[in-house]
C-alpha positions as CSV (number, residue, x, y, z in Angstrom):
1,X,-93.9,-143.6,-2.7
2,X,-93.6,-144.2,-6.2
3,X,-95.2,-147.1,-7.6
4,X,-95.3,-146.7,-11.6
5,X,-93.1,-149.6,-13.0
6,X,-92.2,-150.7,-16.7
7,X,-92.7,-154.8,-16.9
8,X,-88.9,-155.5,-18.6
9,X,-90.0,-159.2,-18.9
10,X,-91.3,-162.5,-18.5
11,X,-90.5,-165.7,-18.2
12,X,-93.1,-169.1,-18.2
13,X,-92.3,-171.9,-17.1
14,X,-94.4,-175.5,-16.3
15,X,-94.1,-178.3,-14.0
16,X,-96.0,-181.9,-13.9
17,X,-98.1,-182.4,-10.9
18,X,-99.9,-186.0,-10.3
19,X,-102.7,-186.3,-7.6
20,X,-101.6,-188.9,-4.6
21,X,-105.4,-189.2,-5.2
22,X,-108.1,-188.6,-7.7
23,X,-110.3,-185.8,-6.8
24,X,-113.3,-185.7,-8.6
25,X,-115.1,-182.4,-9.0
26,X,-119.0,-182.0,-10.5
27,X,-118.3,-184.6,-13.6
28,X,-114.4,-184.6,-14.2
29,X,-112.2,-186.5,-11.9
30,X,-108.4,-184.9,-12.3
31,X,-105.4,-187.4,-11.7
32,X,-102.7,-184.8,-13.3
33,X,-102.3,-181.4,-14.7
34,X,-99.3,-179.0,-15.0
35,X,-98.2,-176.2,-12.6
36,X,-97.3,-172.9,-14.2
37,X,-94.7,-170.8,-13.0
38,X,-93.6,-167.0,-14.0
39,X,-91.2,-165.2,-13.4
40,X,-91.5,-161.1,-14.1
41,X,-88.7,-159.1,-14.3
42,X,-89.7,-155.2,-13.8
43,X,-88.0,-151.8,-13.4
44,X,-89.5,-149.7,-10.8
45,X,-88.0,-145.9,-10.8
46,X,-84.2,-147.3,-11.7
47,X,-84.8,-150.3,-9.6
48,X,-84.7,-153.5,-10.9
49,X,-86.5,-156.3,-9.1
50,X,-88.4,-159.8,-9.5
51,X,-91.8,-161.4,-9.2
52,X,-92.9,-164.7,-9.0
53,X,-96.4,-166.3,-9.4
54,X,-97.6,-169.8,-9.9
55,X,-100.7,-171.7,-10.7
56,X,-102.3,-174.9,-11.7
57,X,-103.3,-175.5,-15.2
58,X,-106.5,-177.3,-14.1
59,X,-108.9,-178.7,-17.5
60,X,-112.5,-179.1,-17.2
61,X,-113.3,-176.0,-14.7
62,X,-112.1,-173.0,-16.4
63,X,-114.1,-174.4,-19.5
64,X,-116.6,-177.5,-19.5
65,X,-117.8,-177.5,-22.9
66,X,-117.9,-181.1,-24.3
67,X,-116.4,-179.9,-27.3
68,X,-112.8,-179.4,-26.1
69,X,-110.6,-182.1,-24.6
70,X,-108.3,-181.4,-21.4
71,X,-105.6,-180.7,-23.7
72,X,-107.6,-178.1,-25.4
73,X,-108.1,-176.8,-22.3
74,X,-104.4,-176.2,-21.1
75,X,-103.4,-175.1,-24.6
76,X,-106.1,-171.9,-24.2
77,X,-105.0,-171.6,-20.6
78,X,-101.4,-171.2,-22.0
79,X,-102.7,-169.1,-24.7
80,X,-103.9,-166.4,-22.2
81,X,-100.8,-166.2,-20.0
82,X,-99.1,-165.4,-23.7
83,X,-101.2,-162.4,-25.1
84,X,-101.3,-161.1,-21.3
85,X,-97.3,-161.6,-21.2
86,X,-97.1,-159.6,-25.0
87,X,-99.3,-156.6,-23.9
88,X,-97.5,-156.1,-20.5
89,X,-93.8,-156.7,-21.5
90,X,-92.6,-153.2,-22.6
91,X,-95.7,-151.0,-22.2
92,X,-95.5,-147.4,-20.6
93,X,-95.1,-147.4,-16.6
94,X,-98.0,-147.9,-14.8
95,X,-99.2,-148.7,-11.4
96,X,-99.9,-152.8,-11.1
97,X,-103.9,-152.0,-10.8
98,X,-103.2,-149.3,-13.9
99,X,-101.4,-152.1,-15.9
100,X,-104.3,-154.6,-15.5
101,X,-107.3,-151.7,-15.8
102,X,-105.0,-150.8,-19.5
103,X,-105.6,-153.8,-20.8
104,X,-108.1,-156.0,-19.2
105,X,-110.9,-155.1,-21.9
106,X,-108.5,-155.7,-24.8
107,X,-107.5,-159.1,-23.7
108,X,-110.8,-160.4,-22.4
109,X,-112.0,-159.2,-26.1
110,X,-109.0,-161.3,-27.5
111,X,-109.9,-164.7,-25.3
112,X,-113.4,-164.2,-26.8
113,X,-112.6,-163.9,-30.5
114,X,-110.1,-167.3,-29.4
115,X,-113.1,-169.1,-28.3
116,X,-112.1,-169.0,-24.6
117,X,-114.5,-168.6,-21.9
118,X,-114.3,-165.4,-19.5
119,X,-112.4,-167.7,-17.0
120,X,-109.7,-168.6,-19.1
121,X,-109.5,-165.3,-21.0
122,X,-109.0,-164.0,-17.4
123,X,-106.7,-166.6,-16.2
124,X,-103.2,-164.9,-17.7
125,X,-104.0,-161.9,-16.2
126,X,-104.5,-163.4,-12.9
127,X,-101.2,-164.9,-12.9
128,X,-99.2,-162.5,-14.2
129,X,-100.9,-159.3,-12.0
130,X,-99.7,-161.6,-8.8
131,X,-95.6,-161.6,-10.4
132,X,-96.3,-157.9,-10.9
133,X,-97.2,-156.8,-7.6
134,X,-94.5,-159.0,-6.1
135,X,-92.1,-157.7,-8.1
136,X,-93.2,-153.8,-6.7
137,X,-93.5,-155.0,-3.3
138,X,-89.7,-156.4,-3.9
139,X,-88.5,-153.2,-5.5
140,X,-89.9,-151.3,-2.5
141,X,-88.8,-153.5,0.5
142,X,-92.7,-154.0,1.6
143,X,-95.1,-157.0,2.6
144,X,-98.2,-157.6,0.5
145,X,-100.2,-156.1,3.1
146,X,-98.4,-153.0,3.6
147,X,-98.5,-152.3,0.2
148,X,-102.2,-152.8,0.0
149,X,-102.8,-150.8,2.9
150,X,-101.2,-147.9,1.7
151,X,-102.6,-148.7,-2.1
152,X,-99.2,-149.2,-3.7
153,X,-101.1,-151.2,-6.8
154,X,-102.8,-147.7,-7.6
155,X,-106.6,-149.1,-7.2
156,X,-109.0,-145.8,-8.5
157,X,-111.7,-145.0,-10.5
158,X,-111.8,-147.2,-13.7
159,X,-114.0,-147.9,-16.3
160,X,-113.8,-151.4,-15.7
161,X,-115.2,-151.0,-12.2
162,X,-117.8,-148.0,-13.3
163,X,-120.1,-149.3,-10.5
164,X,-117.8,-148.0,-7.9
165,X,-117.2,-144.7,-9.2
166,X,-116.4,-142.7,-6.3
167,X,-115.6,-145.3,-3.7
168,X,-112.3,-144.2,-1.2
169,X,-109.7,-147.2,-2.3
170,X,-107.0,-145.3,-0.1
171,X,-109.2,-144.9,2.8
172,X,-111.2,-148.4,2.5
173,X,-107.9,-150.6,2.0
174,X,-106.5,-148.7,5.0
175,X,-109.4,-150.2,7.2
176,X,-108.6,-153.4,6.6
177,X,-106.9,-155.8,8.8
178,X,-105.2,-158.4,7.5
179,X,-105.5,-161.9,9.6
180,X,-102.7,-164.1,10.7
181,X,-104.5,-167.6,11.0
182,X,-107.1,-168.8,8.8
183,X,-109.0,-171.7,9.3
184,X,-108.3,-174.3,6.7
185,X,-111.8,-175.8,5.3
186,X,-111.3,-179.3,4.6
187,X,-112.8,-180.6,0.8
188,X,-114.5,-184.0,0.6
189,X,-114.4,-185.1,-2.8
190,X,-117.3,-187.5,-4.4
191,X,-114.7,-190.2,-4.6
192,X,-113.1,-190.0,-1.3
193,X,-113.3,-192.3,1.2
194,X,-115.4,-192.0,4.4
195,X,-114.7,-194.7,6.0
196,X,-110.9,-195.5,5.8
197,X,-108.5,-194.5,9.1
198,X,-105.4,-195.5,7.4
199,X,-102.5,-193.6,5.5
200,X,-100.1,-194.0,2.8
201,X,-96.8,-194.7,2.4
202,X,-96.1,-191.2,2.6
203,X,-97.8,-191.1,6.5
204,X,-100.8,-188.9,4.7
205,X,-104.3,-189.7,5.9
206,X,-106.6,-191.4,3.0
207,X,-110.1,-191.5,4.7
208,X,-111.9,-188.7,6.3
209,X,-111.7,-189.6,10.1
210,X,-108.1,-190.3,9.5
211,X,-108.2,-186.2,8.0
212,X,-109.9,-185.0,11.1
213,X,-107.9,-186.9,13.1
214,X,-104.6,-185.4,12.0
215,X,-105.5,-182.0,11.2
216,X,-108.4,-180.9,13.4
217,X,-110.3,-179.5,10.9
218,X,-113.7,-178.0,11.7
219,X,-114.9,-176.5,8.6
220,X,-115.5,-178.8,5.5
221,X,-116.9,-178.6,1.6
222,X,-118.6,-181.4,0.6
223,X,-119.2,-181.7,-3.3
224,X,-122.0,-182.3,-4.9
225,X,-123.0,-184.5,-8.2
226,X,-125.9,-182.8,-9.7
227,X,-128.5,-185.7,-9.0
228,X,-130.3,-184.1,-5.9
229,X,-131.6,-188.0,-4.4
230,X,-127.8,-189.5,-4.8
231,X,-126.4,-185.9,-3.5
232,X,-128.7,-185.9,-0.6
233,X,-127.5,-189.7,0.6
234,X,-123.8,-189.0,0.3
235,X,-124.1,-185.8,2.2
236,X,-126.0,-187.8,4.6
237,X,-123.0,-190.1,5.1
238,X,-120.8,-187.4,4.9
239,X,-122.5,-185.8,7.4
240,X,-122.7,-188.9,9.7
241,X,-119.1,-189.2,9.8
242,X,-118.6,-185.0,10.8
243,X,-121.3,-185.9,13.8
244,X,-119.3,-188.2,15.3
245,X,-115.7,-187.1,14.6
246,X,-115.7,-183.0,14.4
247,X,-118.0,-181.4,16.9
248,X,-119.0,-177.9,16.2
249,X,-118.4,-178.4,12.4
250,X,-119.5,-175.7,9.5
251,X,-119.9,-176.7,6.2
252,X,-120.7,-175.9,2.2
253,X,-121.8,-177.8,-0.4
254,X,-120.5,-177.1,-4.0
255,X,-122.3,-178.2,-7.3
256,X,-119.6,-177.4,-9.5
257,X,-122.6,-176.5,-11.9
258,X,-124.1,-179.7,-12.6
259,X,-127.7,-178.4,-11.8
260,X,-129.4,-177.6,-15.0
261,X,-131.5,-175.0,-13.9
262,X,-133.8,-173.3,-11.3
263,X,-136.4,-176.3,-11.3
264,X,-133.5,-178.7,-11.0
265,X,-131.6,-176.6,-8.1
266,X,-135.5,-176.5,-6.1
267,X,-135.7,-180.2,-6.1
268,X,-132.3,-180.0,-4.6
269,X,-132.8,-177.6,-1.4
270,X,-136.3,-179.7,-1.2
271,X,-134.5,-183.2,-1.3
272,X,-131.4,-181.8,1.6
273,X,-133.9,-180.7,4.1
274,X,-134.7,-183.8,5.8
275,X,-130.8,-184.6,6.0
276,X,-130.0,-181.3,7.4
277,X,-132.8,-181.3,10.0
278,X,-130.8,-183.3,12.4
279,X,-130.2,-180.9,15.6
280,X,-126.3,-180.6,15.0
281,X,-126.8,-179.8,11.5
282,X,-129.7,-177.0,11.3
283,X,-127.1,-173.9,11.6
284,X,-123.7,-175.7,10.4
285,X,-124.0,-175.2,6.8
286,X,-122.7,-171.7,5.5
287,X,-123.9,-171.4,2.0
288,X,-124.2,-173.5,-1.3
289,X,-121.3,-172.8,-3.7
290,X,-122.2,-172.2,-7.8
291,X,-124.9,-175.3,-8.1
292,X,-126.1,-173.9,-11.4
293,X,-124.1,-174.1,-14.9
294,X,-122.2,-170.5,-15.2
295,X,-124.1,-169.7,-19.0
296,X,-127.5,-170.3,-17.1
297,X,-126.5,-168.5,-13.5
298,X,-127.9,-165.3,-14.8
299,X,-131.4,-166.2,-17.3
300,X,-133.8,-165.3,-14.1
301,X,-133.8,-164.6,-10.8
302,X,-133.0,-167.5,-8.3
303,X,-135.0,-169.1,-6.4
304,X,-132.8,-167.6,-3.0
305,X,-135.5,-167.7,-0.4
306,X,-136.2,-171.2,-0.4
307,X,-133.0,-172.0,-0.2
308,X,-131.9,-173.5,2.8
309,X,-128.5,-171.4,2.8
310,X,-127.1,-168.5,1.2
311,X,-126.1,-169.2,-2.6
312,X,-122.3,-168.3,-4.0
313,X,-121.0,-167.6,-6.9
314,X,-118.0,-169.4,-9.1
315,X,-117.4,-170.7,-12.2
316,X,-120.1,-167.7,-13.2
317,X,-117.9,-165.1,-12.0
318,X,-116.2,-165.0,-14.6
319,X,-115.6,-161.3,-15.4
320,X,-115.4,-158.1,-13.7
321,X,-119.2,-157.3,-13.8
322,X,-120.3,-161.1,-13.2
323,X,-120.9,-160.5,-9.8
324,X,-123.1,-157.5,-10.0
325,X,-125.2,-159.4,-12.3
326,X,-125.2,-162.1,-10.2
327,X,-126.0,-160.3,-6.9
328,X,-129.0,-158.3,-8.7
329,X,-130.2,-161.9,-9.7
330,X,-130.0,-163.5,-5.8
331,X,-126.6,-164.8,-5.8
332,X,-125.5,-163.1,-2.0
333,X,-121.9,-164.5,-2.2
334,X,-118.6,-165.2,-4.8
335,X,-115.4,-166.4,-4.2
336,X,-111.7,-165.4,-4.0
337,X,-109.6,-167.1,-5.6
338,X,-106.3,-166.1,-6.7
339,X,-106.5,-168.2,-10.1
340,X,-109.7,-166.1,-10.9
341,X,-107.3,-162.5,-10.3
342,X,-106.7,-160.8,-7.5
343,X,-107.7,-157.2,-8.7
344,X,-111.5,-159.1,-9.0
345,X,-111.3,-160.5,-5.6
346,X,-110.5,-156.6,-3.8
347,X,-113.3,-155.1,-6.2
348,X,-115.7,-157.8,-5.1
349,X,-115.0,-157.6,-1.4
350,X,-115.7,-153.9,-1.7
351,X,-118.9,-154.5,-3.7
352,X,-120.3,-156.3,-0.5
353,X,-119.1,-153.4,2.0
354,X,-120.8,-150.9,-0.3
355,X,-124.2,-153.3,-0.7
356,X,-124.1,-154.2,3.1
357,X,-124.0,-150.5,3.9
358,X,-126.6,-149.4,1.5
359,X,-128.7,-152.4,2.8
360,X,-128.6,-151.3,6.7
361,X,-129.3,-148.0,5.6
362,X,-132.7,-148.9,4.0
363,X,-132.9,-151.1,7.6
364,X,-132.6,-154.5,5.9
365,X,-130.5,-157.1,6.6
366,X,-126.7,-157.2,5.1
367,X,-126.6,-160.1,2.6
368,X,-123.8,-159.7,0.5
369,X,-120.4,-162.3,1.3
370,X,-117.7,-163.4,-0.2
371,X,-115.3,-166.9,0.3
372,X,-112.5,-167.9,0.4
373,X,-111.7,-171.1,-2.3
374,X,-109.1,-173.6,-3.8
375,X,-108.6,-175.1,-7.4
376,X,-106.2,-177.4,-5.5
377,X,-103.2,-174.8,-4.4
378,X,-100.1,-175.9,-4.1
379,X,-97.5,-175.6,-1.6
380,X,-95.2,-172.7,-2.2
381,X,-96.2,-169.7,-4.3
382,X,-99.5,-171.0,-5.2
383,X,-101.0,-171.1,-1.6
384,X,-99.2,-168.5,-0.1
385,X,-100.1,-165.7,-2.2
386,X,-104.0,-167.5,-2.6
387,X,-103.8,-167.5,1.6
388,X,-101.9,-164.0,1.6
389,X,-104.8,-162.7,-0.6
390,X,-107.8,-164.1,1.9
391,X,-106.1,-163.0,5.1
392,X,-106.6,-159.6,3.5
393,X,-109.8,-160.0,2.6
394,X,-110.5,-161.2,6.6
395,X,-111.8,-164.7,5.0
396,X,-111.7,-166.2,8.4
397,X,-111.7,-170.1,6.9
398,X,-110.2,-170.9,3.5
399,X,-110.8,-174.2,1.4
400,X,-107.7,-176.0,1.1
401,X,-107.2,-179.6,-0.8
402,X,-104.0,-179.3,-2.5
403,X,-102.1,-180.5,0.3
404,X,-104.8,-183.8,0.5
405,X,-105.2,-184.7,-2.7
406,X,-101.3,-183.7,-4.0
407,X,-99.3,-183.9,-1.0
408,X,-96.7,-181.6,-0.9
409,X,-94.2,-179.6,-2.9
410,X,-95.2,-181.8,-5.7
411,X,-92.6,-182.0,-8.3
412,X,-90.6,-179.3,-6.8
413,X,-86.5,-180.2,-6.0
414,X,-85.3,-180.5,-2.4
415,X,-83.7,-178.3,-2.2
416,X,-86.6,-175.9,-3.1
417,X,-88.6,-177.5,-0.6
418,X,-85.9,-177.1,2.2
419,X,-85.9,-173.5,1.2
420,X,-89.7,-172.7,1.6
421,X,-90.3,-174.7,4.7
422,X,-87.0,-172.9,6.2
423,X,-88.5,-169.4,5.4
424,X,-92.5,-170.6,5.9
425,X,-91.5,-172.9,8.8
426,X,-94.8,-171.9,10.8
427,X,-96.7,-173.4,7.4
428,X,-94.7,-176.2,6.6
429,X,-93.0,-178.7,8.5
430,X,-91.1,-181.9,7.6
431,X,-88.9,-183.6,5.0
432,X,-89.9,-183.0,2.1
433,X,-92.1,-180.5,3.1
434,X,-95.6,-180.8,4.4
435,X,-98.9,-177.8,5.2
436,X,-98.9,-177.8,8.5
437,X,-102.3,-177.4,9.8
438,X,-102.7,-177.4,13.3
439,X,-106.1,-177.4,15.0
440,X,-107.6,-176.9,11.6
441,X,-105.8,-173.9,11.4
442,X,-102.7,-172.5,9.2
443,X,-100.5,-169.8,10.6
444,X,-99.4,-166.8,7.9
445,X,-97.4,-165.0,10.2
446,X,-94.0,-165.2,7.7
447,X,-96.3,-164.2,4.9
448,X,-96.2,-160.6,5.8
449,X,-92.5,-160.1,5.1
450,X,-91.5,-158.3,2.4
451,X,-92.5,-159.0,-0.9
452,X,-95.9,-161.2,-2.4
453,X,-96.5,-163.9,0.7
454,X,-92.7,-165.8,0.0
455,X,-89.4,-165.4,1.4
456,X,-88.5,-168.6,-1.1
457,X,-88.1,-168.3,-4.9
458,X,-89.1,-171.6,-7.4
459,X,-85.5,-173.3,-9.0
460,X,-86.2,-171.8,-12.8
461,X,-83.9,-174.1,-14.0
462,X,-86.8,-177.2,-13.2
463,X,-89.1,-175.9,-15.2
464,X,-90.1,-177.3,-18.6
465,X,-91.2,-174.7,-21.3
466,X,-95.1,-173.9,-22.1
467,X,-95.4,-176.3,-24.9
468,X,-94.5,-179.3,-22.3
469,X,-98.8,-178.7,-21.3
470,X,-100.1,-181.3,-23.1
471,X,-97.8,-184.3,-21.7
472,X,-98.6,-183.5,-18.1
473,X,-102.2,-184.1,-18.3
């Protein structure tokens, strides 16, 4: 099957989002940000056809420094998706993997000289790669997961991934099996309310009983605040609440870097024993997500083995090789995330099958994981193709918080609404349009038609242009 297409061209478009409520993360609470949209217009062997992508603009997580402001922020996240959109509009045909491996040194070399860091150097990449490959899957009348099966985005030997020269891409993708219901891991922000069994006007649950109580959930993220005594009492509470209200739970904790450093991060795992001794609690949580800042995650080898869980990766992977650093240095686990690209998530995922097997054949223990995370997804293209892109990866349980902390189709028209719960009906449900998570679960079944993970398209003519960023924060 011929997958070599020529990217004719693309089109960005933004749209406001504002939080129903704040959600604080590490040291930034985020109220509002935009949503970018794009639209990729390709030509694949004669056949025209068209991708969509979209994904939150989010300040203060793809870069932290102090020295740049939210805006700043956006304005390098939009300057990425631009010199991504210039290098792929035009160039010969490729394969989607061929089209990213062409130019992913070039443009991560480009954010650099800019001042960006490796995330947002990455980011326009990761959008665009997503339009691309639904565009292909379009041209060629197949699902996401057929196409990856049969490895329609051309995934090979590159020198971008030299540490998995060799590996069978045809005959690894083809094992996989991609899942139909993921469990949807609930976030509890360091501002949310644990307590509170009431909802808004908009019949949405504010307090975390009042989450459990409507959803189901089972698994959880609890955020941490980088002061191990203050972290270790809110968990506590957290954890109180998760006793009596959701049985069985799992959970992670995620320091959205605020540990300084390995001396820092041991009085942490010292100061959370006591509170996860409780007999419920020894075996629920799952790992600690990215509790050391990203530019320090890699100085010396962590202190792993006292920790009281497995430790993942983040904001530190943030380039192609981050993660074998990071896993020669103790970090076990990263995360997939869709605004981080999807090309890094497959390479990553085969990392840990080719470390777990090396592993059991030297008789140790397979330690090597990967997650499945959120930077607040949105309903439509944003979590679909985020979900779509887990389900492959058999991420059993997702963290979702876009639908808590935004609602629903934020900003989008009715009529656009209408149109994705119609095609997604098993994942939405209601006027406007709601996640429907049932038993802490979401159902992807109409993800696998054909196409990237929608049977919906955006209304283009909503959208505000790129230079719009800076009023939506």
């Amino acid at each position: 099957m011929h997958t070599e297409l020529v990217v004719r061209s693309i089109d960005l478009g933004l749209r406001p989002l504002r939080l129903r409520l704040p959600f604080r993360f590490g040291a930034v609470t985020l109220r509002a940000c935009p949503q970018l949209f794009v639209r990729v217009q390709v030509d694949v062997a004669g056949r025209p056809a068209t991708g969509f992508a979209a994904e939150l603009m989010v300040p203060k997580w793809f870069d932290k420094r102090s020295g740049f402001s939210p805006a700043d922020n956006v304005a390098q996240l939009g300057a990425s998706v631009q010199r991504a959109a210039t290098a792929y509009v035009g160039d010969a045909p490729a394969t989607p993997f061929g089209l990213f491996e062409r130019h992913y040194a070039a443009l991560m070399s480009e954010g650099e000289r800019a001042g960006a860091t490796a995330l947002t150097a990455a980011y326009g990449q990761a959008v665009l790669d997503r339009a691309v490959l639904d565009a292909l899957c379009r041209a060629l009348d197949v699902s996401f997961f057929d196409a990856a099966a049969h490895n329609l985005p051309g995934l090979r030997d590159s020198a971008c991934i030299a540490d998995l020269h060799g590996f069978d891409w045809g005959a690894w993708l083809r094992t996989l099996v991609p899942l139909r219901r993921v469990a949807a891991r609930h976030t509890v922000g360091l501002l949310d309310a644990l307590d509170a069994t009431d909802a808004d006007a908009q019949g949405l649950p504010l307090g975390l009983p009042a989450v459990i109580e409507r959803y189901g959930h089972r698994y959880f993220k609890i955020k941490l605040g980088g002061e191990a005594h203050a972290d270790a009492a809110r968990l506590a509470d957290v954890l109180a609440v998760l006793d009596r209200h959701a049985p069985g739970y799992r959970f992670t904790l995620d320091g959205n870097e605020q540990y300084a450093d390995t001396d820092a991060l041991e009085t942490l795992f010292e100061t959370l024993r006591p509170v996860l001794a409780v007999a419920q609690r020894r075996d629920a949580l799952l790992y600690i997500e990215q509790p050391l800042a990203r530019d320090h995650s890699l100085d010396a080898a962590l202190p792993w083995r006292t920790a009281p869980a497995p430790l993942l990766m983040d904001e530190a992977d943030g380039s192609l090789d981050s993660f074998v650093q990071g896993h020669a240095a103790g970090w076990h686990g990263t995360s997939s995330k869709a605004c981080k690209g999807l090309y890094k998530a497959i390479v990553n995922r085969a990392r840990c099958e080719r470390w777990n097997e090396a592993a059991r054949r030297d008789g140790e223990a397979p330690r090597a994981f990967m997650s499945a995370e959120d930077l607040t997804c949105q309903a439509g293209l944003a979590v679909q193709q985020d979900l779509a892109l887990a389900a492959l990866l058999g991420l059993a349980h997702s963290e979702r918080n876009g639908h808590h902390y935004a609602g629903g189709f934020s900003g989008a028209p009715m009529a656009e609404q209408r149109a994705f719960a119609a095609a997604h009906a098993d994942l939405y449900d209601g006027d406007p349009a709601l996640l429907r998570i049932e038993q802490g679960k979401l159902r992807l079944d109409s993800l696998f038609a054909a196409g990237f993970a929608h049977r919906a398209d955006p209304d283009w003519s909503s959208m505000q242009p790129l230079n719009a960023a800076g009023s939506m924060i």
